[in-house]
PASEBA-1860 file (N, C-alpha, C; in nm, 3 decimals):
! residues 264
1> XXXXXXXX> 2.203/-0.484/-0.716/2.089/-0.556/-0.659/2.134/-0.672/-0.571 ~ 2.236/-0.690/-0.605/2.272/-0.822/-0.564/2.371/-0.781/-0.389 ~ 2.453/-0.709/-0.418/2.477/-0.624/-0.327/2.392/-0.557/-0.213 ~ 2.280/-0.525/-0.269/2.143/-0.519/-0.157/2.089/-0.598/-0.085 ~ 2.048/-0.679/-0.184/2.018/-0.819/-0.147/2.105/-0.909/-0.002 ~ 2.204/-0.884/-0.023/2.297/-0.937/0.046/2.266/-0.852/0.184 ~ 2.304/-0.763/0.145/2.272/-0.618/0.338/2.147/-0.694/0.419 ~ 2.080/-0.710/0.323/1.927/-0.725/0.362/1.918/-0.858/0.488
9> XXXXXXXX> 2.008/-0.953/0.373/2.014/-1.067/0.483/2.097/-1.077/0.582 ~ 2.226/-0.982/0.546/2.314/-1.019/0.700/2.213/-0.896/0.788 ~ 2.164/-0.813/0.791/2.102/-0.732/0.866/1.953/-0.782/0.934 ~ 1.904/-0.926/0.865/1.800/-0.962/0.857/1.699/-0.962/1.053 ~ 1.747/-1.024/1.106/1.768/-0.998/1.273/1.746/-0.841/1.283 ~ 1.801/-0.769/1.271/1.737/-0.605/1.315/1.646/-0.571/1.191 ~ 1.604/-0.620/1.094/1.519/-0.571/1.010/1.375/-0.640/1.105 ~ 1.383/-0.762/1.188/1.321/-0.837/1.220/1.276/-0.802/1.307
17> XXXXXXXX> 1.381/-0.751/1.442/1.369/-0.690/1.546/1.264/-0.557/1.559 ~ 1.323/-0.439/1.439/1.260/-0.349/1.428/1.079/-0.340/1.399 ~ 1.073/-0.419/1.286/0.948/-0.467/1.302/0.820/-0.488/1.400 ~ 0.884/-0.589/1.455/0.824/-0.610/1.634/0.832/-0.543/1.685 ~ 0.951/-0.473/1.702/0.939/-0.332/1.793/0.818/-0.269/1.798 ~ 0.790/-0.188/1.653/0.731/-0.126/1.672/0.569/-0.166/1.654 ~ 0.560/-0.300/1.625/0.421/-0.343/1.686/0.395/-0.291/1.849 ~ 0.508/-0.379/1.937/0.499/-0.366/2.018/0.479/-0.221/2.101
25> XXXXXXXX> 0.554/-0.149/2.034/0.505/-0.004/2.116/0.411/0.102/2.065 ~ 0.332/0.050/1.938/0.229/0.090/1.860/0.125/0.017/1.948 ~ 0.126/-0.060/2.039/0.002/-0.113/2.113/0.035/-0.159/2.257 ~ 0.183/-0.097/2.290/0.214/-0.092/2.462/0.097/-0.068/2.555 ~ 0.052/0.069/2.548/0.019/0.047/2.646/-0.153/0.064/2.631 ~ -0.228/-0.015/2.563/-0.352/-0.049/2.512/-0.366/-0.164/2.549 ~ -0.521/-0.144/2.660/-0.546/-0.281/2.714/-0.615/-0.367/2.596 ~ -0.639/-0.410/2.495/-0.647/-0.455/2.385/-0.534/-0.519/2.292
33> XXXXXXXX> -0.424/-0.465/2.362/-0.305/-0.502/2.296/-0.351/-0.520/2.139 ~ -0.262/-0.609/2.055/-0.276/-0.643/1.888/-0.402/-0.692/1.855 ~ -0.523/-0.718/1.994/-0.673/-0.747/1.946/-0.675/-0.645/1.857 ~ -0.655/-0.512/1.803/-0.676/-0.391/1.732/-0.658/-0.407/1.583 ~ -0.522/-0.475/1.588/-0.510/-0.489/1.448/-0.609/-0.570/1.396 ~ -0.707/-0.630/1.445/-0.837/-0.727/1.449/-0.918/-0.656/1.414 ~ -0.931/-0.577/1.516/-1.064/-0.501/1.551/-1.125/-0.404/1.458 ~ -0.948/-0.330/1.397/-1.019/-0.207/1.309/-1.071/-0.226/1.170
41> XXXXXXXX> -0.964/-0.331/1.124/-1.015/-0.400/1.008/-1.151/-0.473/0.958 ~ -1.186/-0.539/1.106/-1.293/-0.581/1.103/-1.403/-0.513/1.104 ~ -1.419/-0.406/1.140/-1.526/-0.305/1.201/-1.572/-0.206/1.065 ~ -1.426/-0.206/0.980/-1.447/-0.126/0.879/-1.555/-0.213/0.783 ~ -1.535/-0.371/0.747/-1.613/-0.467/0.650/-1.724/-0.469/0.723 ~ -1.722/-0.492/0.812/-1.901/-0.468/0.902/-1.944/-0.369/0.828 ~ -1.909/-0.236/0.864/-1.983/-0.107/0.816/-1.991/-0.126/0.696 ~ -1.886/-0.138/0.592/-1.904/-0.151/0.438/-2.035/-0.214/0.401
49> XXXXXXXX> -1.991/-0.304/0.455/-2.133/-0.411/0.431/-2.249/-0.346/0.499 ~ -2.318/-0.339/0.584/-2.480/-0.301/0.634/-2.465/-0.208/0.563 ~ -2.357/-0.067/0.578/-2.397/0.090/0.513/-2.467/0.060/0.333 ~ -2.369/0.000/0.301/-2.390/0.010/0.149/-2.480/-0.109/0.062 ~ -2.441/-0.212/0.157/-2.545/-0.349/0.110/-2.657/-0.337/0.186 ~ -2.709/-0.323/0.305/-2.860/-0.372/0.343/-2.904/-0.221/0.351 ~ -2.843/-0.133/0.415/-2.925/-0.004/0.430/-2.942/0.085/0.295 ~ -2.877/0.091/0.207/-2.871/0.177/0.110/-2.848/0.094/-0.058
57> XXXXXXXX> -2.848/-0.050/0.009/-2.888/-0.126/-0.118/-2.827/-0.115/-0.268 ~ -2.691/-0.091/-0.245/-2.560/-0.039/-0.345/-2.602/-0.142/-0.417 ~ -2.594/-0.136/-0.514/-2.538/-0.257/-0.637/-2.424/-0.224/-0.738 ~ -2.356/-0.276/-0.770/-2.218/-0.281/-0.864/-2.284/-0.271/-0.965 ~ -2.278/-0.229/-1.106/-2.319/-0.246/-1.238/-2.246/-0.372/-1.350 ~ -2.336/-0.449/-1.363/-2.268/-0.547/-1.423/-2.257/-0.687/-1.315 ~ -2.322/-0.686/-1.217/-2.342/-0.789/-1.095/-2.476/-0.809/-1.047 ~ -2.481/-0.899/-1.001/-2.633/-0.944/-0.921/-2.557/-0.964/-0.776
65> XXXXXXXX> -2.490/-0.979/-0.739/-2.455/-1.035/-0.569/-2.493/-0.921/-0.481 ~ -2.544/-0.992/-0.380/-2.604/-0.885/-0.228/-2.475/-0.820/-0.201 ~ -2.355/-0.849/-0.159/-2.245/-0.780/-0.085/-2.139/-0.758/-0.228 ~ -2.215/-0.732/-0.349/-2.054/-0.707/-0.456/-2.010/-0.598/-0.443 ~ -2.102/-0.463/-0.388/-2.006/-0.369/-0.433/-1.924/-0.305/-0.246 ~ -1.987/-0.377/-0.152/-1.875/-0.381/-0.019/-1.784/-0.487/-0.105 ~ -1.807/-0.597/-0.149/-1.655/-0.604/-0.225/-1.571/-0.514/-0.265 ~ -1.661/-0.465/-0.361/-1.562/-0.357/-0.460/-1.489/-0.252/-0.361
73> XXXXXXXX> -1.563/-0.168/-0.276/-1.518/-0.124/-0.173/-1.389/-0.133/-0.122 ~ -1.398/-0.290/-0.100/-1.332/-0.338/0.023/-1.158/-0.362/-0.025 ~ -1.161/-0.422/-0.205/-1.085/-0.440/-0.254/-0.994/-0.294/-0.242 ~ -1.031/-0.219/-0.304/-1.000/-0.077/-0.351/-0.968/-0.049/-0.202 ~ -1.003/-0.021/-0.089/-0.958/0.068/0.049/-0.888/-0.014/0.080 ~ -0.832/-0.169/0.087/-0.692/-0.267/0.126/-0.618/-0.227/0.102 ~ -0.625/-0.225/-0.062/-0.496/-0.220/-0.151/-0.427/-0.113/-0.141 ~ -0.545/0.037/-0.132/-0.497/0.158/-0.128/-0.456/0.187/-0.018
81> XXXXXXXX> -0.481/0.112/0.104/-0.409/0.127/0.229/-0.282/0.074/0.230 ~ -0.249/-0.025/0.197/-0.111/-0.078/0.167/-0.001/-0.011/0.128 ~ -0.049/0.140/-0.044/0.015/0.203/-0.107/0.031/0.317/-0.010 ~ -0.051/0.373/0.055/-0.073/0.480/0.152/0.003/0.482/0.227 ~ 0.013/0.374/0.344/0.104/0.309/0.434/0.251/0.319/0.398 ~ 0.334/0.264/0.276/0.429/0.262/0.257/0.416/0.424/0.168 ~ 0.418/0.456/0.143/0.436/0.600/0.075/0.447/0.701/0.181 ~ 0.309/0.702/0.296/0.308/0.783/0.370/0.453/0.807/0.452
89> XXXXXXXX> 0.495/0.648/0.496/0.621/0.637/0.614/0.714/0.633/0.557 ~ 0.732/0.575/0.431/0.890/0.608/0.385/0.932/0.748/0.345 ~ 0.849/0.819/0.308/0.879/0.952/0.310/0.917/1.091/0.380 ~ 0.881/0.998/0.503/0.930/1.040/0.660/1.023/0.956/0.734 ~ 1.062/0.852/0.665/1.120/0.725/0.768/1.232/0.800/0.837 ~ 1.356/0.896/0.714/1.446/0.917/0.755/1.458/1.049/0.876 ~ 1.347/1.131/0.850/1.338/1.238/0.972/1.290/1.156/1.086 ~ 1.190/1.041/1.073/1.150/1.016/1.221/1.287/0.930/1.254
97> XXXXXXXX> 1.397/0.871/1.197/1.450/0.805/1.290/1.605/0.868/1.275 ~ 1.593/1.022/1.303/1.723/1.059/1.285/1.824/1.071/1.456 ~ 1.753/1.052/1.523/1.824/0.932/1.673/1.908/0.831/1.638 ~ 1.830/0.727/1.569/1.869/0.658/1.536/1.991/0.613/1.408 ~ 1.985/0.708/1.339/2.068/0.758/1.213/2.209/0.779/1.319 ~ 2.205/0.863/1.375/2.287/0.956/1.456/2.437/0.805/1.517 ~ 2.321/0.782/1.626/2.387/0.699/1.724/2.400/0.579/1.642 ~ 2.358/0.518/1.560/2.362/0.333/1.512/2.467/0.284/1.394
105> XXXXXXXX> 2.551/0.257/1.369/2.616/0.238/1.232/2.517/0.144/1.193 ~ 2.457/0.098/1.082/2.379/0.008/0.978/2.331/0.084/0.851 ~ 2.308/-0.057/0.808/2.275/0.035/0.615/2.165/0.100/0.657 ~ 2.162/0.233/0.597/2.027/0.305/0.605/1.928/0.234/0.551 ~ 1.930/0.166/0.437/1.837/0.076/0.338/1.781/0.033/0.398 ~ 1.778/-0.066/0.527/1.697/-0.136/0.622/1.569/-0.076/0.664 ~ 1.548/0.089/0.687/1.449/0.176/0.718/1.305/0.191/0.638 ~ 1.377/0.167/0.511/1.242/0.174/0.416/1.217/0.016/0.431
113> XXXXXXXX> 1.302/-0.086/0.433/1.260/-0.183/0.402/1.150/-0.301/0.590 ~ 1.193/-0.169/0.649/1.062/-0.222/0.743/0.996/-0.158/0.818 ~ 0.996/-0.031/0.721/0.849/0.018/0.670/0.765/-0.073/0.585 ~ 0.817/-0.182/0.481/0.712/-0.176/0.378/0.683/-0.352/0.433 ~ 0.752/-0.443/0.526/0.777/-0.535/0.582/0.659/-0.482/0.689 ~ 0.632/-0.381/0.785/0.551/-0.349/0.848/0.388/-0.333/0.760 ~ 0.412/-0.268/0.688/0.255/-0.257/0.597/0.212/-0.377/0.522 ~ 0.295/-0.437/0.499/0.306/-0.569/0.444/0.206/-0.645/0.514
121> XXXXXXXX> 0.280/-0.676/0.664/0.206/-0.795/0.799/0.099/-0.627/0.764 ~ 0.058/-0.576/0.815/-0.052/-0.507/0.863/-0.182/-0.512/0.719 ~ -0.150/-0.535/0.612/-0.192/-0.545/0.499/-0.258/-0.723/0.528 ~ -0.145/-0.817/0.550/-0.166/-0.974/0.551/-0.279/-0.994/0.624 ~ -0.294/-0.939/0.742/-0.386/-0.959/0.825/-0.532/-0.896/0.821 ~ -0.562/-0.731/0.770/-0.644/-0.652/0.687/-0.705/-0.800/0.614 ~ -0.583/-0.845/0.494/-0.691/-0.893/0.400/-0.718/-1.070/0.481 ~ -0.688/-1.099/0.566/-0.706/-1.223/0.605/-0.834/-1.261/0.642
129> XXXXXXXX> -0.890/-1.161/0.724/-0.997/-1.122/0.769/-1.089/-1.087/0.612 ~ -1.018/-0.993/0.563/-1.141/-1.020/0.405/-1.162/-1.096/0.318 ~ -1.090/-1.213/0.344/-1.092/-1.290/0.278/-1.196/-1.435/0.321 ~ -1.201/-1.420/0.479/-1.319/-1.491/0.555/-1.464/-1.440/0.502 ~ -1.471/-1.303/0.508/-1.576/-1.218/0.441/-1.582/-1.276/0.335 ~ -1.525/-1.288/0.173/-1.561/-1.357/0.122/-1.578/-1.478/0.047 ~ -1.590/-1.576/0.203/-1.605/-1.708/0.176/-1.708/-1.711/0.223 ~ -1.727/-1.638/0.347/-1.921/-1.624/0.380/-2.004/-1.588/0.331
137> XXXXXXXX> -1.939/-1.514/0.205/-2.054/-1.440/0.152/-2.097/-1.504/-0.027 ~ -1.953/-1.615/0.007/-1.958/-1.653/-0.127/-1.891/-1.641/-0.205 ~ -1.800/-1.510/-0.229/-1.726/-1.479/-0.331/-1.551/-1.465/-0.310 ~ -1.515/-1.599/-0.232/-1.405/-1.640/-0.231/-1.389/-1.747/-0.374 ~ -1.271/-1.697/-0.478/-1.216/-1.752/-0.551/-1.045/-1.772/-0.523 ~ -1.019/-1.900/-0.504/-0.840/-1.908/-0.475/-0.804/-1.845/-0.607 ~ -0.796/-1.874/-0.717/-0.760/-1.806/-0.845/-0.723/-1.706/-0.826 ~ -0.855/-1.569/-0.772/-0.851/-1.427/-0.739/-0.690/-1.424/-0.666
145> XXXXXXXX> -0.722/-1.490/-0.575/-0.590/-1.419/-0.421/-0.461/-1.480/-0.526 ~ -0.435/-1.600/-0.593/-0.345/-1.597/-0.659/-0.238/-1.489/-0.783 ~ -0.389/-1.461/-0.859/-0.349/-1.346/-0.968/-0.324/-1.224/-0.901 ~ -0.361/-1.217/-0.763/-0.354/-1.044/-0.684/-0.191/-1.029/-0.689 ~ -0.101/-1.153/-0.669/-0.019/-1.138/-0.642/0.163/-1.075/-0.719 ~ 0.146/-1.109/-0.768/0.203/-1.052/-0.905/0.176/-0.840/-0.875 ~ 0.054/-0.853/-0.880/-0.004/-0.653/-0.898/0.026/-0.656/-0.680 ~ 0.055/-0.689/-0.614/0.086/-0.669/-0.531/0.252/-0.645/-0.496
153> XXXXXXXX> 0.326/-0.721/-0.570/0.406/-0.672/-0.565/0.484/-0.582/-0.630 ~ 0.422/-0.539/-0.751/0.420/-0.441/-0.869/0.404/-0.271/-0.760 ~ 0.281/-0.291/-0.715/0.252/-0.165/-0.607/0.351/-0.159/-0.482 ~ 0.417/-0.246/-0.440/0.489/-0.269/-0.319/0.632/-0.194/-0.357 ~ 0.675/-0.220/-0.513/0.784/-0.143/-0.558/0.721/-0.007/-0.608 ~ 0.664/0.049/-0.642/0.614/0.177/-0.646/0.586/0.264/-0.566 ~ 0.489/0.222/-0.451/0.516/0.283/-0.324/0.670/0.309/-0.243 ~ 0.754/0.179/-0.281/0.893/0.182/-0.202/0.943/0.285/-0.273
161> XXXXXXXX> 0.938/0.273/-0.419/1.080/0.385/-0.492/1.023/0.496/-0.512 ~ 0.872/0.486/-0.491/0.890/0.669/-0.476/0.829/0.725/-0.336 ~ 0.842/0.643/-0.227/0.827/0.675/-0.087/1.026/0.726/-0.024 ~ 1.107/0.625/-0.115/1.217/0.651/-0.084/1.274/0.768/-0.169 ~ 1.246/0.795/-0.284/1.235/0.927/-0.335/1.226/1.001/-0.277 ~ 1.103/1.056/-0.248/1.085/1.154/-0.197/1.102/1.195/-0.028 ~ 1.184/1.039/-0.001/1.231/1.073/0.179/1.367/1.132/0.178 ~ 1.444/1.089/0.065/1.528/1.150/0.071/1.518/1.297/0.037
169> XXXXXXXX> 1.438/1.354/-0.011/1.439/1.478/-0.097/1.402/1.551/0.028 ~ 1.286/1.523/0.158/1.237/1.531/0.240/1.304/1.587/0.348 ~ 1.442/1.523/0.352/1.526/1.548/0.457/1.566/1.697/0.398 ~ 1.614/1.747/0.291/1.648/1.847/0.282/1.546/2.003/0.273 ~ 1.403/1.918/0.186/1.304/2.024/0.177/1.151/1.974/0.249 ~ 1.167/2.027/0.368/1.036/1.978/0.442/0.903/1.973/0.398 ~ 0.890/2.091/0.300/0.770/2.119/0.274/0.713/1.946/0.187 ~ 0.807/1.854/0.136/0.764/1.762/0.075/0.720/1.662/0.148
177> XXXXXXXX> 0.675/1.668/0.313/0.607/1.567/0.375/0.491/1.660/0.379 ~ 0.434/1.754/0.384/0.286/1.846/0.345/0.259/1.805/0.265 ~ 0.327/1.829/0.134/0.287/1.823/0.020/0.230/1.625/0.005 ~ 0.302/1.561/0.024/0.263/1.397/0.009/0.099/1.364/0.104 ~ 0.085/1.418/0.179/-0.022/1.413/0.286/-0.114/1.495/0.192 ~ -0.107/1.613/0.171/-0.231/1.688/0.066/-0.268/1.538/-0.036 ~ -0.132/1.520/-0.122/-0.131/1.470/-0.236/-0.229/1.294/-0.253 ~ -0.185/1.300/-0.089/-0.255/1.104/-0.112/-0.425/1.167/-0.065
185> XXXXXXXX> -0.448/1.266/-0.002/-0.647/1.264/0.022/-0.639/1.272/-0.196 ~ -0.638/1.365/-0.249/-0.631/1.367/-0.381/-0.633/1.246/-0.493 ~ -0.527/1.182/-0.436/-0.490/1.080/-0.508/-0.583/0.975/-0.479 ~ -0.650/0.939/-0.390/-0.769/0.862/-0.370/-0.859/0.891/-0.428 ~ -0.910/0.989/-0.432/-1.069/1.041/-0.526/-1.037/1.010/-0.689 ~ -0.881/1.001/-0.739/-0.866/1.036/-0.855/-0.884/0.894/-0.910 ~ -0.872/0.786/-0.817/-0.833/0.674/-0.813/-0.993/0.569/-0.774 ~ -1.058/0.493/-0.857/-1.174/0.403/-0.864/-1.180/0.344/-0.745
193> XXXXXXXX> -1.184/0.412/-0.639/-1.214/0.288/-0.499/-1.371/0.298/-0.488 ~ -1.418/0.429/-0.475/-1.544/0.416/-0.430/-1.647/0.445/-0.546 ~ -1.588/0.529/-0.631/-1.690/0.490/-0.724/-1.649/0.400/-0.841 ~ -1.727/0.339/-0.954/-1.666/0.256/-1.107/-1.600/0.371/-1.164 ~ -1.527/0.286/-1.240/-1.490/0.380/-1.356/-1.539/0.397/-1.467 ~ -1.641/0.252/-1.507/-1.686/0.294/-1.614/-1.803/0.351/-1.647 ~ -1.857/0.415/-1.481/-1.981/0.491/-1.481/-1.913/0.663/-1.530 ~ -1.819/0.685/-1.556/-1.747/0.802/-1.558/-1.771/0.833/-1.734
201> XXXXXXXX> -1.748/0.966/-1.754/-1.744/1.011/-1.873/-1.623/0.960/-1.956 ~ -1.576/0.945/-2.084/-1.513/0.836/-2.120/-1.397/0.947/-2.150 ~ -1.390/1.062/-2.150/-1.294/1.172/-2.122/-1.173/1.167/-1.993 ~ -1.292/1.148/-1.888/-1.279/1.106/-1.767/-1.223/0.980/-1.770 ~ -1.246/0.870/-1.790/-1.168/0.723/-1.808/-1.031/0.775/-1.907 ~ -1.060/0.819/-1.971/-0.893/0.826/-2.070/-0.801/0.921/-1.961 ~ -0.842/1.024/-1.880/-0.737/1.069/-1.826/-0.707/0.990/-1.665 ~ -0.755/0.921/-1.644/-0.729/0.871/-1.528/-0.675/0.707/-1.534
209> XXXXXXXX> -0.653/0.721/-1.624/-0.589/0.613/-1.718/-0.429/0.600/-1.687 ~ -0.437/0.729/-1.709/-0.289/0.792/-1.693/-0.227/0.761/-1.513 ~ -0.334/0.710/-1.444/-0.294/0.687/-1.270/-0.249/0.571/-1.261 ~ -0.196/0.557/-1.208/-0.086/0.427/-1.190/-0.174/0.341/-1.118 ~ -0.243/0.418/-0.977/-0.316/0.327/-0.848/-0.474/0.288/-0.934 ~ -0.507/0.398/-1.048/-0.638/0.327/-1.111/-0.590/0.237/-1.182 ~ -0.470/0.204/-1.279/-0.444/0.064/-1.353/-0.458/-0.027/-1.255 ~ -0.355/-0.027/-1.122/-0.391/-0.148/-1.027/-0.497/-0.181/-0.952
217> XXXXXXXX> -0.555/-0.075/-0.958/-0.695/-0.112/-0.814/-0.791/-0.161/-0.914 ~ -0.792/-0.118/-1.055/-0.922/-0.169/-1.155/-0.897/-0.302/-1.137 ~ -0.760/-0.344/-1.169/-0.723/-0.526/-1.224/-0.728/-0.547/-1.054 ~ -0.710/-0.505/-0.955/-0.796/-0.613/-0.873/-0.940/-0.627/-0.857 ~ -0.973/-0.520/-0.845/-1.124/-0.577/-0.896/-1.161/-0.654/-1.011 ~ -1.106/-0.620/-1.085/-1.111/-0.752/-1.216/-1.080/-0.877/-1.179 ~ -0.947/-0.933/-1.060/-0.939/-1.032/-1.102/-1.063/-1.118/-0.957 ~ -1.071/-1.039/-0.857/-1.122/-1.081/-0.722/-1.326/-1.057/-0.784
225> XXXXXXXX> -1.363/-0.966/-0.858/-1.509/-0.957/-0.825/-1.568/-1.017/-0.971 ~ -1.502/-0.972/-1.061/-1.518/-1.076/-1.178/-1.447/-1.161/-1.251 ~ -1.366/-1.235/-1.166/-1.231/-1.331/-1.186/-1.198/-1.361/-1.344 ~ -1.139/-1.240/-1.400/-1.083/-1.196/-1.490/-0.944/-1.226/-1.490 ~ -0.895/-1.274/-1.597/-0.750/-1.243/-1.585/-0.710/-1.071/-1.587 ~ -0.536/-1.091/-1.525/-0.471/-0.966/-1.491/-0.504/-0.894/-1.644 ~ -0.474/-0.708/-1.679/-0.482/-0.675/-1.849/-0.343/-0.649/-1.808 ~ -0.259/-0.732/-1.893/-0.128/-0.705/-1.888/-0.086/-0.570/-1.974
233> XXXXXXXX> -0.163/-0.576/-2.075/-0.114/-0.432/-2.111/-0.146/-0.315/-2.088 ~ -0.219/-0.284/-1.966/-0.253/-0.157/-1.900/-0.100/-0.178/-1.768 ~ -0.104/-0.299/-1.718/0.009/-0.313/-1.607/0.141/-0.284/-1.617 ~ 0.186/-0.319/-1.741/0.347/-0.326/-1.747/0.381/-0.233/-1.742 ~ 0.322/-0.060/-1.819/0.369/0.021/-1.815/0.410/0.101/-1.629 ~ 0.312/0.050/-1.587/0.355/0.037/-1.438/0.423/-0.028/-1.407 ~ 0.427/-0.124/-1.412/0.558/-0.225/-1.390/0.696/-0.133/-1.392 ~ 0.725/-0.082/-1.542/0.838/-0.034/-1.611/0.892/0.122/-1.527
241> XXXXXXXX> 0.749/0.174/-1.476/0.729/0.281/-1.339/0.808/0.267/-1.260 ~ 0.752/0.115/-1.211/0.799/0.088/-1.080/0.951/0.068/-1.053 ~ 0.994/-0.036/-1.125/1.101/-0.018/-1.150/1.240/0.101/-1.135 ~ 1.139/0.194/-1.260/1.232/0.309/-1.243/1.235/0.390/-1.116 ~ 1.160/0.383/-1.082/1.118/0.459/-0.910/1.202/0.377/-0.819 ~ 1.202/0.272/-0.822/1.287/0.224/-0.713/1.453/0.213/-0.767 ~ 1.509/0.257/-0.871/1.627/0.299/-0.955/1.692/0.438/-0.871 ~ 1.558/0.478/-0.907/1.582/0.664/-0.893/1.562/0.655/-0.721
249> XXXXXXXX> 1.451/0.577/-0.617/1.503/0.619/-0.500/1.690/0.589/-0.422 ~ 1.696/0.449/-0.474/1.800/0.423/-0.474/1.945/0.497/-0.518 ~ 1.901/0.584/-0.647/2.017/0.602/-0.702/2.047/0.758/-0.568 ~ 1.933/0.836/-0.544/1.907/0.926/-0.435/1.972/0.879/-0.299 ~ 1.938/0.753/-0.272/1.953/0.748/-0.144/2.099/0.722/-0.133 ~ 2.207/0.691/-0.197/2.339/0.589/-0.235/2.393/0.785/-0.236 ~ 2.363/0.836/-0.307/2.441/1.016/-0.344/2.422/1.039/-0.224 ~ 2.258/1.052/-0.147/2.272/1.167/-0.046/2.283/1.100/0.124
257> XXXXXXXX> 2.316/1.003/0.135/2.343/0.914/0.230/2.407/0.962/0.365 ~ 2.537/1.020/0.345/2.609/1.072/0.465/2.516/1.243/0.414 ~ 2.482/1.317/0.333/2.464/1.446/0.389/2.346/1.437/0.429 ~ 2.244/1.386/0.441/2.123/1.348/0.510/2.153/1.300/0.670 ~ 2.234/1.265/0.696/2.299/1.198/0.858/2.329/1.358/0.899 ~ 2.406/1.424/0.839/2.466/1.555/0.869/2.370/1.670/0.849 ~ 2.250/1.652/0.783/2.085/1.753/0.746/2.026/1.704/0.911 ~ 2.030/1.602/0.930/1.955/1.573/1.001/2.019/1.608/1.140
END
């Protein structure tokens, strides 16, 4: 770890570079330039809000507030964009940048790590903007954004070690970037964003129990819509997940390192 740690910072400048980069050519040649990263985020809490609060008059169970359940919403499609984001690209990082593999000597490690440095800022700004939302609407608690943080970075290593998992596995058997794309539409429905969980059959709550993204997306809604403390003992076992996932991408990526340069 410590040894990583270290790459990370003398490499820190092209982890930095890369980054920007690809802001920059993710919105080259768009007369809007980075207004977008504004725009889409914003456009989505608009809709949340009129679709489900004024036109169709959603209510959360267990709340009285006009805009709680575009909260609830809103919480659940951030967070799960965040996990999406880094899962989706690290699992491809190493085929899309095998140019770059080819021609560059540097630690490969740097690749996942800005991927998740990219979803990260694209995540910061997502919730920056929702977080104006709810101070207008009322239901800004500093507490909330404090306790998120901790289960944010809990998901940030879960997405990494098994986005890097399965990128390495990726390079050799293609079919496992299909398969991750089927697997995340799936993995959303299975997962409490849009509907409660505890409107569900209690069969239904015990097996989805078993989802890693429903332990975390519940406790943010717990701690942001009914400023609950974190349930530490639904979390850790994720925690202890996460962990191992980023063990096992690592221990993958360190074995298959040069024959992945030579797959590719």
């Amino acid at each position: 770890m410590k040894e990583l740690l270290l790459t990370i910072y003398r490499y820190r400048s092209f982890i930095i570079g890369s980054v920007k980069r690809e802001f920059q050519i993710r919105y080259k040649m768009s007369i809007l330039g980075a207004t977008w990263l504004i725009l889409q985020p914003l456009s989505m809490i608009l809709v949340y809000t009129l679709i489900f609060s004024q036109v169709m008059k959603t209510r959360l169970p267990g709340t009285g507030g006009t805009y709680s359940y575009s909260v609830y919403l809103c919480v659940g499609i951030i967070t799960w964009g965040l996990f999406s984001e880094i899962l989706s690209r690290s699992q491809n990082i190493f085929i899309e940048s095998a140019g770059l593999l080819k021609k560059l000597n540097f630690p490969r490690i740097c690749l996942p790590i800005i991927v998740a440095l990219s979803a990260i800022i694209n995540f910061a700004i997502i919730f920056s903007l929702f977080l104006i939302f709810l101070i207008i609407t009322g239901n800004f608690y500093f507490i909330s954004v404090v306790e998120m943080i901790p289960l944010l970075i809990i998901e940030v290593m879960f997405a990494l070690g098994l986005g890097v998992a399965l990128g390495v596995v990726n390079v050799f058997f293609r079919d496992v970037g299909q398969f991750v794309a089927v697997l995340l539409q799936f993995w959303f429905w299975f997962t409490p964003i849009v509907y409660v969980l505890s409107t569900l059959p209690v069969w239904a709550q015990d097996i989805l129990k078993y989802n890693p993204m429903t332990v975390l997306v519940d406790n943010y809604q717990r701690v942001v819509i009914h400023q609950q403390s974190i349930e530490w003992g639904s979390v850790w076992p994720v925690m202890v997940a996460a962990v191992l996932l980023c063990i096992l991408g690592m221990h993958l990526f360190r074995k298959h390192a040069a024959d992945m340069v030579d797959e590719l």
